[in-house]
N, C-alpha and C positions, 0 to 999 in steps of 0.2 A: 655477435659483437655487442660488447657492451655499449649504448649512446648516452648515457648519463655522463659523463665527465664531459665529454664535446657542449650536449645542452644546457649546461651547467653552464660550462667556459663563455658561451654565445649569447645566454640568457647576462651574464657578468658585466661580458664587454658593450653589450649594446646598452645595456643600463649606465654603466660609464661614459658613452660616448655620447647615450641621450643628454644624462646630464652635462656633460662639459657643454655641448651644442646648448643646450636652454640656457646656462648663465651666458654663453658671447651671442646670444640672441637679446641680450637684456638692453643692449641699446640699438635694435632693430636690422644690423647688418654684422658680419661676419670677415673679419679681415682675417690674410693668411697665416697671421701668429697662430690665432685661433682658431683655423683647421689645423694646423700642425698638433695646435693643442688638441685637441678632438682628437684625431688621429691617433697621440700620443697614449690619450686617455681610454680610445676603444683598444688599442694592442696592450695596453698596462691590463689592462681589465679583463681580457682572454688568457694573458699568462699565470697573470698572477690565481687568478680564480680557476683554471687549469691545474696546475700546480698544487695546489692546496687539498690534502687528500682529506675525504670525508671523514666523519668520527663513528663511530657504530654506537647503535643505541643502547641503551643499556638497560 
């Protein structure tokens, strides 16, 4: 079984969701807009980078 597209998708979404998390940490607490956002931002970020097939080298 190939795991490169999964770790890829995983390595995406969590890089996404880190970053959504660090800007509504910018003013020291987290309201529920902004875990939705989070939330939004890691499933965007598994699909999309899921989705997206690699390019071969050339």
């Amino acid at each position: 079984m190939n795991w490169k597209p999964y770790a890829k998708a995983l390595v995406g979404g969590a890089t996404a969701g880190l970053t959504a998390l660090g800007t509504a940490l910018a003013d020291d607490h987290v309201t529920r807009l902004e875990w939705t956002i989070v939330a939004g931002a890691v499933l965007a970020g598994l699909g999309i980078v899921y989705a997206v097939p690699n390019r071969t080298a050339r």
